[in-house]
PDB file of N, CA, C, O and CB in Angstrom:
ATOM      1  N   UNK A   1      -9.765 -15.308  14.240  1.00  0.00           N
ATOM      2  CA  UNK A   1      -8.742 -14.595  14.966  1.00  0.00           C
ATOM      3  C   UNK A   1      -8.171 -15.453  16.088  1.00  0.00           C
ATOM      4  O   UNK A   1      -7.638 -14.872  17.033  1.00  0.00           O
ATOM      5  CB  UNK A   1      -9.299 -13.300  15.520  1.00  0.00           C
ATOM      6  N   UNK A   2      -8.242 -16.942  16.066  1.00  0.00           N
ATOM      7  CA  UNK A   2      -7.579 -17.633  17.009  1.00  0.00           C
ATOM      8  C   UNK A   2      -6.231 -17.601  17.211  1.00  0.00           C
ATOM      9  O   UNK A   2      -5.598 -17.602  16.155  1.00  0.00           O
ATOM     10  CB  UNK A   2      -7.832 -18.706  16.881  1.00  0.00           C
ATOM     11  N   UNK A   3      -5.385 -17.564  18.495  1.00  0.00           N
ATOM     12  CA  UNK A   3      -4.180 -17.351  18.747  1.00  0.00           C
ATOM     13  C   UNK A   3      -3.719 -16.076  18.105  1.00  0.00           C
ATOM     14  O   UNK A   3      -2.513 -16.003  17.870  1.00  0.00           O
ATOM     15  CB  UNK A   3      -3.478 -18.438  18.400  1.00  0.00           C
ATOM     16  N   UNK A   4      -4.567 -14.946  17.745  1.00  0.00           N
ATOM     17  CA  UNK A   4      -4.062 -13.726  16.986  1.00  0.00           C
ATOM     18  C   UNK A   4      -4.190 -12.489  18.441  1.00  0.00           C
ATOM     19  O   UNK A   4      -5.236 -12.141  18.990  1.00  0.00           O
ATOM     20  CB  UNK A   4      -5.286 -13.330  15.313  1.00  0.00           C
ATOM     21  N   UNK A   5      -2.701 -12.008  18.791  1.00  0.00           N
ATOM     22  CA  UNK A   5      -3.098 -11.409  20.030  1.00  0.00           C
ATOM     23  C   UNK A   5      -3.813  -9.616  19.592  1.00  0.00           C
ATOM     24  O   UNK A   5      -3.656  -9.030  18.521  1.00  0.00           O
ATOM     25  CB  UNK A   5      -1.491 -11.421  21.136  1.00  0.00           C
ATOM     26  N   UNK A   6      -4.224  -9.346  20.251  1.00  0.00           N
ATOM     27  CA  UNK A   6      -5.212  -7.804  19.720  1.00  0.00           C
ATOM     28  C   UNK A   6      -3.548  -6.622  20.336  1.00  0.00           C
ATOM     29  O   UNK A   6      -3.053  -6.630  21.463  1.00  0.00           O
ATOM     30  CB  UNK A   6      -7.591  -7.408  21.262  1.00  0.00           C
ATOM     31  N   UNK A   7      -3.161  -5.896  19.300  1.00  0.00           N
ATOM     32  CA  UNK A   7      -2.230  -4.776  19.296  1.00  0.00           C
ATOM     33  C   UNK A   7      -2.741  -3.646  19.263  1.00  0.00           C
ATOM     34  O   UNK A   7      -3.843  -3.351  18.800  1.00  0.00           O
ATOM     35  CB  UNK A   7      -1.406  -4.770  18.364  1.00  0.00           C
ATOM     36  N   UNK A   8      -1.849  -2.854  19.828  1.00  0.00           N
ATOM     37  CA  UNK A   8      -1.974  -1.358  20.031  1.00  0.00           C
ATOM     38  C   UNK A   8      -1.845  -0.112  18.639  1.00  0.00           C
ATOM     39  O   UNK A   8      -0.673   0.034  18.292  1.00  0.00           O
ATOM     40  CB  UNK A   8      -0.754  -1.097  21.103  1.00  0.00           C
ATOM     41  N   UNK A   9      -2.626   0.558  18.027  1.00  0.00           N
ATOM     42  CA  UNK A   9      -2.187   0.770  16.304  1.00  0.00           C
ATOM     43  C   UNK A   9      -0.486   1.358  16.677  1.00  0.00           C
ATOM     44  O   UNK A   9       0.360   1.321  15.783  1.00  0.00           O
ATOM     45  CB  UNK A   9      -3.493   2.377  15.184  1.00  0.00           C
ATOM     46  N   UNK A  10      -0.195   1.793  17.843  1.00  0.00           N
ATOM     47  CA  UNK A  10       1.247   2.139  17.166  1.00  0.00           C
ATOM     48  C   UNK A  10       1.940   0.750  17.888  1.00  0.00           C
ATOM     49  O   UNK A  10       2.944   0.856  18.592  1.00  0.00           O
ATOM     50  CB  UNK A  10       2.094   3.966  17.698  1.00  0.00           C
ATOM     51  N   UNK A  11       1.533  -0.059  17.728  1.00  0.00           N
ATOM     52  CA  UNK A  11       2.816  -1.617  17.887  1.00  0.00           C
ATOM     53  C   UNK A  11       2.846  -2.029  16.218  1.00  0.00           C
ATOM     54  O   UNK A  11       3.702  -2.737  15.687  1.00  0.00           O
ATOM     55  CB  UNK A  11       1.974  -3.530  19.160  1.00  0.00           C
ATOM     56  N   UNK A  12       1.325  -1.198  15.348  1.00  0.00           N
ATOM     57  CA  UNK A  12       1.806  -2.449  14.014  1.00  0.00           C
ATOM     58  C   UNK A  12       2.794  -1.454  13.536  1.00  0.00           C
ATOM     59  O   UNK A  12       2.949  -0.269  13.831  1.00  0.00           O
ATOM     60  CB  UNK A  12       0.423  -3.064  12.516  1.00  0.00           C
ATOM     61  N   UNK A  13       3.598  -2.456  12.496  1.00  0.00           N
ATOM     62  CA  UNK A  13       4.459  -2.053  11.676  1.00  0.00           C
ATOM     63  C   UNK A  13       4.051  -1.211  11.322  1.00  0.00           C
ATOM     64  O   UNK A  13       2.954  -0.904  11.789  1.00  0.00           O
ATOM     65  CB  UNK A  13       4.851  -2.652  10.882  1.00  0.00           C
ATOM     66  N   UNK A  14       4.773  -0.174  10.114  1.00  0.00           N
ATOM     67  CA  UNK A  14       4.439   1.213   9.451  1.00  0.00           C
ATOM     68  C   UNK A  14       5.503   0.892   8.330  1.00  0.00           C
ATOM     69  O   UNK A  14       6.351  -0.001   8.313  1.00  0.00           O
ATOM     70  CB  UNK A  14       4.704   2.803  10.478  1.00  0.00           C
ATOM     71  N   UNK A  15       5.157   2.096   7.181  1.00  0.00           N
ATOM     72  CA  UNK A  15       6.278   2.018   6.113  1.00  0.00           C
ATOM     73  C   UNK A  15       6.105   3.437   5.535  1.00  0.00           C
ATOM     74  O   UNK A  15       5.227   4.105   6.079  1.00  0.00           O
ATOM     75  CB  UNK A  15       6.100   0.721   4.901  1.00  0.00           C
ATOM     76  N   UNK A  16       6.967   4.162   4.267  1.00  0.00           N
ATOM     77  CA  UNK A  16       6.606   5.392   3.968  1.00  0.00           C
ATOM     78  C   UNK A  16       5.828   4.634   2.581  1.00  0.00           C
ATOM     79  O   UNK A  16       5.981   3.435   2.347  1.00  0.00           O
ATOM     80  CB  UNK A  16       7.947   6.656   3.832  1.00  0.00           C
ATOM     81  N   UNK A  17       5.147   5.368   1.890  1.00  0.00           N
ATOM     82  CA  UNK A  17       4.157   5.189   0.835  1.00  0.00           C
ATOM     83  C   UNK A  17       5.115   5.932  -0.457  1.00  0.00           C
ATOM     84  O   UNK A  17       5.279   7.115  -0.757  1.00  0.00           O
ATOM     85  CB  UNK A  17       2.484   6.021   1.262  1.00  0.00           C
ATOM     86  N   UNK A  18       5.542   4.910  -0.929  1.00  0.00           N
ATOM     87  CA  UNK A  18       6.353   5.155  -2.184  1.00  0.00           C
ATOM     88  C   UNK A  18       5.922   6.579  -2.929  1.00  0.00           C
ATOM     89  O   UNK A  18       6.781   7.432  -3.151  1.00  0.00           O
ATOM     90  CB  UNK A  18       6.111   3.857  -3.230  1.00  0.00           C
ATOM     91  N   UNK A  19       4.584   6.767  -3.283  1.00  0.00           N
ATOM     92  CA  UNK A  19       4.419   8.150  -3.998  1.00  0.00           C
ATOM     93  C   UNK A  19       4.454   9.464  -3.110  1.00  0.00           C
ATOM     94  O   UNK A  19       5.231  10.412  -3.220  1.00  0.00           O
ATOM     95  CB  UNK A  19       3.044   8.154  -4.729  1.00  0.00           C
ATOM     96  N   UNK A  20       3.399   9.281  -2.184  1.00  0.00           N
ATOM     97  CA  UNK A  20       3.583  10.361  -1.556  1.00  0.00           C
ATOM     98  C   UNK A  20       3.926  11.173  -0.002  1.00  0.00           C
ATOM     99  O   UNK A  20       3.668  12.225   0.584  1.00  0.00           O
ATOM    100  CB  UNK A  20       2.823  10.576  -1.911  1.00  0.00           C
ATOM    101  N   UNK A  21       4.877   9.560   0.234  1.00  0.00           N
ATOM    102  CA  UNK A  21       6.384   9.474   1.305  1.00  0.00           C
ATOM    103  C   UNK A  21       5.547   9.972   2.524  1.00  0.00           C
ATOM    104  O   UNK A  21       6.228  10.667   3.278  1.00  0.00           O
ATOM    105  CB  UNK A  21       8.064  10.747   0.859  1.00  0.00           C
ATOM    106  N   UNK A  22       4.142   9.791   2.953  1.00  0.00           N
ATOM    107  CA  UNK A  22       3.309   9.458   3.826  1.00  0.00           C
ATOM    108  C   UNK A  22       3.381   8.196   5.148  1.00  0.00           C
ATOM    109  O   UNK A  22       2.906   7.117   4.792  1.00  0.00           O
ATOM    110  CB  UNK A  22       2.410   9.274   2.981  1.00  0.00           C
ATOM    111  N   UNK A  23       3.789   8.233   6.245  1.00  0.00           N
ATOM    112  CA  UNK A  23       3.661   6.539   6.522  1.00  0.00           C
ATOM    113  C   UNK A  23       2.447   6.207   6.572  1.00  0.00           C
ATOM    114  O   UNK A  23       1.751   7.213   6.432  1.00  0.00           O
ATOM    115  CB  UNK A  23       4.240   5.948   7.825  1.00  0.00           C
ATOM    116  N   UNK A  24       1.920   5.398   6.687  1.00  0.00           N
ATOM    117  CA  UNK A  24       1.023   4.474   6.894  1.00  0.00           C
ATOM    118  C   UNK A  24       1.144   3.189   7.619  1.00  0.00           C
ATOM    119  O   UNK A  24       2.314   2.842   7.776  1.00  0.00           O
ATOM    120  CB  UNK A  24       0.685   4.250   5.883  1.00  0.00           C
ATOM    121  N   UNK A  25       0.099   2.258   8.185  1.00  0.00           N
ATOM    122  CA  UNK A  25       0.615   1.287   8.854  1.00  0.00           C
ATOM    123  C   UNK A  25      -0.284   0.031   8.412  1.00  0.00           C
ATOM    124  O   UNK A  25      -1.414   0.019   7.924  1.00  0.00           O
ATOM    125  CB  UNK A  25       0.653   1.632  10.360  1.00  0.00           C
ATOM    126  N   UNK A  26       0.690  -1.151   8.780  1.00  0.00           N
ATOM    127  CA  UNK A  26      -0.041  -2.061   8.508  1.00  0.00           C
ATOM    128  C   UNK A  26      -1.950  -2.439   8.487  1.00  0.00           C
ATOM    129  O   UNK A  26      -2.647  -2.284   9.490  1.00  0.00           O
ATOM    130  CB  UNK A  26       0.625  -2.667   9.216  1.00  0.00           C
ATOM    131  N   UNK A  27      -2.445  -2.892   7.260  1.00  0.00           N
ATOM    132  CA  UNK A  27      -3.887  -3.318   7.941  1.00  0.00           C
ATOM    133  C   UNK A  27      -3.963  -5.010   7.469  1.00  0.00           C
ATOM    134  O   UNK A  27      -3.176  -5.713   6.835  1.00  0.00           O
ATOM    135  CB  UNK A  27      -5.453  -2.217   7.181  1.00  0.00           C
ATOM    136  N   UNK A  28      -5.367  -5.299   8.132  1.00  0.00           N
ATOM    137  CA  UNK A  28      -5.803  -6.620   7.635  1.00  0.00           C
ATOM    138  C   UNK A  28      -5.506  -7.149   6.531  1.00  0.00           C
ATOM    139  O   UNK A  28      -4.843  -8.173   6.364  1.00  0.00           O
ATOM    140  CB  UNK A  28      -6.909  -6.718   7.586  1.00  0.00           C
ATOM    141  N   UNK A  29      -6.161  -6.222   5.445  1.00  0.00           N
ATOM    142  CA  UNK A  29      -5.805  -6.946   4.331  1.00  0.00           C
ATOM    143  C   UNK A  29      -4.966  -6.881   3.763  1.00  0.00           C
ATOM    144  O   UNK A  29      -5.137  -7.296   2.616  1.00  0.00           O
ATOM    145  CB  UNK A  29      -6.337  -6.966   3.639  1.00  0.00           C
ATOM    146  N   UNK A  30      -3.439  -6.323   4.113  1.00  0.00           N
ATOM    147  CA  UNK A  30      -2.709  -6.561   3.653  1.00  0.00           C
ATOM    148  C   UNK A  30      -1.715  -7.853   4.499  1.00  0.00           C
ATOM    149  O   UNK A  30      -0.525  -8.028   4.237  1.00  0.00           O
ATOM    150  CB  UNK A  30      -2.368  -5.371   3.348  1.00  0.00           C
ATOM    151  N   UNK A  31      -2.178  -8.342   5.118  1.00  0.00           N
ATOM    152  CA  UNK A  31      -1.706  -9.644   5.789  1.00  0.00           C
ATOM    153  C   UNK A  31      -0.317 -10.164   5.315  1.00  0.00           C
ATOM    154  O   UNK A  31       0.831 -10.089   5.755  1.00  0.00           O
ATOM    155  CB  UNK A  31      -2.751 -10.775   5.515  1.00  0.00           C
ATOM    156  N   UNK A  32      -1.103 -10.898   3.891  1.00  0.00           N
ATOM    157  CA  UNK A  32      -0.270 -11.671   3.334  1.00  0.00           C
ATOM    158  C   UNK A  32       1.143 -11.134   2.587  1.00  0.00           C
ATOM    159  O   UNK A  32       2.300 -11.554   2.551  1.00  0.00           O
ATOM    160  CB  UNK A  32      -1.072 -12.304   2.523  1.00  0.00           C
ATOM    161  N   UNK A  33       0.461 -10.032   2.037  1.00  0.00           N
ATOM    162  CA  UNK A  33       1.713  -9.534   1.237  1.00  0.00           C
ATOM    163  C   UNK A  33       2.176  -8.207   1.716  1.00  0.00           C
ATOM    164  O   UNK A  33       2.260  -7.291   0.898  1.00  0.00           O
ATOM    165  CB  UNK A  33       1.416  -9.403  -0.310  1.00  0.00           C
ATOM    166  N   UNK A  34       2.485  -8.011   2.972  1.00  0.00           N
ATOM    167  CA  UNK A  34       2.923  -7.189   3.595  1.00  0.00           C
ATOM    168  C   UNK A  34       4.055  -6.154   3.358  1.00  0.00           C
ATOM    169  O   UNK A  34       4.216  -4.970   3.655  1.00  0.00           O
ATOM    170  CB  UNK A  34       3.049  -7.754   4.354  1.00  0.00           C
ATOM    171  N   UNK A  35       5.168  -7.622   2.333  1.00  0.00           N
ATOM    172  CA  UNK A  35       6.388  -7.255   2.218  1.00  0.00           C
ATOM    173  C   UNK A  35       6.409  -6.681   0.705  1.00  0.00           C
ATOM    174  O   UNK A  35       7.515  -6.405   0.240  1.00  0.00           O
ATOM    175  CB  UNK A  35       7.355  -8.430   2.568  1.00  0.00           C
ATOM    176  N   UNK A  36       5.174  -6.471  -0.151  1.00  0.00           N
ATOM    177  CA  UNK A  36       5.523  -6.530  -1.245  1.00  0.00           C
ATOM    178  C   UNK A  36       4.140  -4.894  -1.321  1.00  0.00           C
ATOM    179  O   UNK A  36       3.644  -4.473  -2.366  1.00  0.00           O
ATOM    180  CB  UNK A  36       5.422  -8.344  -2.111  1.00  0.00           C
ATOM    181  N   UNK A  37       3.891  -4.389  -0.043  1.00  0.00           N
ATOM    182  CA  UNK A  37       2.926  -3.148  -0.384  1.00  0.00           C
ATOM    183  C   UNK A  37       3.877  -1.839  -0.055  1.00  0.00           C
ATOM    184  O   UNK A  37       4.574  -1.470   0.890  1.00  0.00           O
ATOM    185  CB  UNK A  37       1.364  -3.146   0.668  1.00  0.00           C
ATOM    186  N   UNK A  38       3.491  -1.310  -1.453  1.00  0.00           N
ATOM    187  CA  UNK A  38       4.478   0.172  -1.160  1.00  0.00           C
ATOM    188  C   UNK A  38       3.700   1.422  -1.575  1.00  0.00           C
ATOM    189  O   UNK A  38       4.221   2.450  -2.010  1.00  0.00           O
ATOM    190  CB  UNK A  38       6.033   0.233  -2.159  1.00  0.00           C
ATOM    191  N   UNK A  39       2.456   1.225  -1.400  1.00  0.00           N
ATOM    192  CA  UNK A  39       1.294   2.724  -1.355  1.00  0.00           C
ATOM    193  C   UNK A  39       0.468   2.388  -0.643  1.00  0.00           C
ATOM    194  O   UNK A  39      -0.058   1.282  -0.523  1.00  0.00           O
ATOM    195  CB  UNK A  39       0.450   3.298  -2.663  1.00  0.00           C
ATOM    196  N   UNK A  40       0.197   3.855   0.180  1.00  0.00           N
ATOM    197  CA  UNK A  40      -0.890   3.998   1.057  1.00  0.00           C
ATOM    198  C   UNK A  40      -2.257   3.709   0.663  1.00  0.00           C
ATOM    199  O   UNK A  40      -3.133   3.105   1.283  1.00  0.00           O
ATOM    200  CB  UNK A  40      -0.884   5.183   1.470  1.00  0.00           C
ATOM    201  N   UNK A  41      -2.275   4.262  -0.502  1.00  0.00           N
ATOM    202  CA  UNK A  41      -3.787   3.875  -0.759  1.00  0.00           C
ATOM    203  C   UNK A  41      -4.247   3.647  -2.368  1.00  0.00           C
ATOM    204  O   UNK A  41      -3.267   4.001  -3.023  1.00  0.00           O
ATOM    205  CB  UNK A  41      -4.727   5.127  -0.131  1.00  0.00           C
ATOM    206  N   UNK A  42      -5.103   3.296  -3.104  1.00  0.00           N
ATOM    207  CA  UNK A  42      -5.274   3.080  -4.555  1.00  0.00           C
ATOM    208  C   UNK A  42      -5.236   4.164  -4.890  1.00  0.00           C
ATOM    209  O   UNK A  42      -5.588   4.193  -6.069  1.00  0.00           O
ATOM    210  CB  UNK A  42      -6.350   2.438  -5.095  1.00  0.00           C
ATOM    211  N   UNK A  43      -4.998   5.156  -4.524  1.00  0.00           N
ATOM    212  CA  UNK A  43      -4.921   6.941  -5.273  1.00  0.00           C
ATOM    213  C   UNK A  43      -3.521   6.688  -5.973  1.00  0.00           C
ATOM    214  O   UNK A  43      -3.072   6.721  -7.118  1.00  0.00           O
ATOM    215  CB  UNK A  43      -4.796   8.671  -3.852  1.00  0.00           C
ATOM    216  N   UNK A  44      -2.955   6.353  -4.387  1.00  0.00           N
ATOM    217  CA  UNK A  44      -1.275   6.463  -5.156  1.00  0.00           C
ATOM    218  C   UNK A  44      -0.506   5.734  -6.049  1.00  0.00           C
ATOM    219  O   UNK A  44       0.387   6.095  -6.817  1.00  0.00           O
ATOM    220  CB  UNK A  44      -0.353   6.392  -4.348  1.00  0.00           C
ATOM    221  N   UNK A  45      -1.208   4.183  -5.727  1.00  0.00           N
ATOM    222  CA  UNK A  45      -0.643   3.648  -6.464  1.00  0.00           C
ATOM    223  C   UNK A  45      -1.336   3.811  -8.287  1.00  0.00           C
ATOM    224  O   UNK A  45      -0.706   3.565  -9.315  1.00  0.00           O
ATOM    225  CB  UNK A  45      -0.586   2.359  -5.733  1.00  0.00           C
ATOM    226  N   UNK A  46      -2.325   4.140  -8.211  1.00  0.00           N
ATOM    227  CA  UNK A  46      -2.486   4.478  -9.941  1.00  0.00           C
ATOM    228  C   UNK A  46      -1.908   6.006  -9.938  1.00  0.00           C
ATOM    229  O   UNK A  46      -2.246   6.541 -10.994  1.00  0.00           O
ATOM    230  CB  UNK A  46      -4.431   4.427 -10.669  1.00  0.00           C
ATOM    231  N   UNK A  47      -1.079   6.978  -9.032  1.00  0.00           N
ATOM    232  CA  UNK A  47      -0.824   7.895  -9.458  1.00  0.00           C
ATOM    233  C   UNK A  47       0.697   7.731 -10.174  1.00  0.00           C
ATOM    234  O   UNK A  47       1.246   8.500 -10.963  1.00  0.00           O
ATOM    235  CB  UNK A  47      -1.079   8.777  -8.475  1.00  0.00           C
ATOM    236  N   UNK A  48       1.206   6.383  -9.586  1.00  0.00           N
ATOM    237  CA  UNK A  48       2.323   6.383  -9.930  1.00  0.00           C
ATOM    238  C   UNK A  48       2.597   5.077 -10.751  1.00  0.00           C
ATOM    239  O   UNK A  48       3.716   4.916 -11.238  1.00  0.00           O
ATOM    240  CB  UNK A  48       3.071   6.610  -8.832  1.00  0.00           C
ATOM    241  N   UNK A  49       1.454   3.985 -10.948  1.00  0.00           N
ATOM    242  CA  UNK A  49       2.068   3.578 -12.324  1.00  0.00           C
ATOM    243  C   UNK A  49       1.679   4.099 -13.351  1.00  0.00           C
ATOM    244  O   UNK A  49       0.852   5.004 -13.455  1.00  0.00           O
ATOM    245  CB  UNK A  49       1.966   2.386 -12.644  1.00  0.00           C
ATOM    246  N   UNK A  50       2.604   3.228 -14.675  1.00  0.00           N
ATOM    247  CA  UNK A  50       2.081   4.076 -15.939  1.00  0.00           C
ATOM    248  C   UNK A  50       0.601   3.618 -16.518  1.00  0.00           C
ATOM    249  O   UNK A  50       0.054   2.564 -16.195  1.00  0.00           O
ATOM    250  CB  UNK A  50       3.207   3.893 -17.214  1.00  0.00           C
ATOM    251  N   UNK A  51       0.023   4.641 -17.474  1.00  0.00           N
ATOM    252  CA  UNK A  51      -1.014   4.927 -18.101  1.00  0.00           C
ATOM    253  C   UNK A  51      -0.828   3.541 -19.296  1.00  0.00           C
ATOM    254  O   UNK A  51       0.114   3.278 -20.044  1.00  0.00           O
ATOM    255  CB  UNK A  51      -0.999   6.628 -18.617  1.00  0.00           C
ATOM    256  N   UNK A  52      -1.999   2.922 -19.107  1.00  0.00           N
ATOM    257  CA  UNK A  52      -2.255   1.709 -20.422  1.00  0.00           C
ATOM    258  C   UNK A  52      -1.773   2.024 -21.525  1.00  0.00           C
ATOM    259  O   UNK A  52      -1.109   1.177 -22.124  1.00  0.00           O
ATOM    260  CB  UNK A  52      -3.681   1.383 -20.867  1.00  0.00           C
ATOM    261  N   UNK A  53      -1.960   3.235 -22.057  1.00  0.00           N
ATOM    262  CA  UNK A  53      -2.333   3.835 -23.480  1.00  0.00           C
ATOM    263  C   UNK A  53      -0.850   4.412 -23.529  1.00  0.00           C
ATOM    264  O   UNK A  53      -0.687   4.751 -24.701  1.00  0.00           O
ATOM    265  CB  UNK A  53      -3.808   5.105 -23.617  1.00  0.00           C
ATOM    266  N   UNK A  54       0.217   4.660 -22.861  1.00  0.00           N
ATOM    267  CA  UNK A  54       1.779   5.240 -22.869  1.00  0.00           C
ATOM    268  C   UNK A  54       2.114   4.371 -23.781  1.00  0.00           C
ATOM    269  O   UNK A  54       1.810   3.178 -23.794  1.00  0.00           O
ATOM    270  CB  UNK A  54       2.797   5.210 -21.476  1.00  0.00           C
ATOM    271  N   UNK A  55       2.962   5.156 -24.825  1.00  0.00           N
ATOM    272  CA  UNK A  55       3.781   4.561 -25.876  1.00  0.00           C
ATOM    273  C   UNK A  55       2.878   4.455 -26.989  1.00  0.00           C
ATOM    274  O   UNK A  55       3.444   4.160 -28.041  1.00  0.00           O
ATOM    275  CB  UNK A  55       4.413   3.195 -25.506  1.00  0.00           C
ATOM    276  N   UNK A  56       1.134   4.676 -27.082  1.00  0.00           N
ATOM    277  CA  UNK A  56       0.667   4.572 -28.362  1.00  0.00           C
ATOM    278  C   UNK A  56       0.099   5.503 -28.383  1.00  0.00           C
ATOM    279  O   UNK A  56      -0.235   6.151 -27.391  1.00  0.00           O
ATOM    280  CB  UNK A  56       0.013   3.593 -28.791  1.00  0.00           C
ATOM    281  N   UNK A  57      -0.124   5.758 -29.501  1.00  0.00           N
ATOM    282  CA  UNK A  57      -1.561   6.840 -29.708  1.00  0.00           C
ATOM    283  C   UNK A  57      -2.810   6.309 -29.405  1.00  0.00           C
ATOM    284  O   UNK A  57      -3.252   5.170 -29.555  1.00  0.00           O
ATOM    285  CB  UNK A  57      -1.829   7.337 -31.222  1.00  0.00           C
ATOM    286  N   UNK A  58      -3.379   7.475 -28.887  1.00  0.00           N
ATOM    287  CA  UNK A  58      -4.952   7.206 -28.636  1.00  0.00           C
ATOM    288  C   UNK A  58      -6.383   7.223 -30.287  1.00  0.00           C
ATOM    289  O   UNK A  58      -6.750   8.279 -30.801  1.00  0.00           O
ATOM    290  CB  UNK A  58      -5.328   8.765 -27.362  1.00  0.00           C
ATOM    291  N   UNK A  59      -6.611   6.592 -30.493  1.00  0.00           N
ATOM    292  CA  UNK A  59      -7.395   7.427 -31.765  1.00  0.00           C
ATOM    293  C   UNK A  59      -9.179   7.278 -31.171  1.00  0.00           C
ATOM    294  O   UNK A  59     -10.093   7.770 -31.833  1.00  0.00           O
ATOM    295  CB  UNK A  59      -7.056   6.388 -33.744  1.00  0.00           C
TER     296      UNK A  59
END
């Protein structure tokens, strides 16, 4: 955490959560790809992509 100054939780960024239009705010691990996270949490995002098995039958 060198040269990393310590923030207040409402100074980090925030965004709404694509599925369920929640904000949420920046964390650690999303550091790097900050610009490319659009769900709050792994609930949402498997609620809203598609299912493996879409387009075939299951047998």
């Amino acid at each position: 955490m060198a040269g990393m100054k310590m923030r207040k939780k409402s100074e980090l960024p925030s965004k709404l959560c694509a599925h369920c239009a929640l904000p949420f705010t920046w964390r650690k691990k999303w550091e790097r790809d900050w610009e490319q996270v659009k769900y709050c949490s792994e609930r949402c995002r498997r609620a809203t992509a598609p299912s493996p098995t879409e387009g075939g039958e299951r047998r």
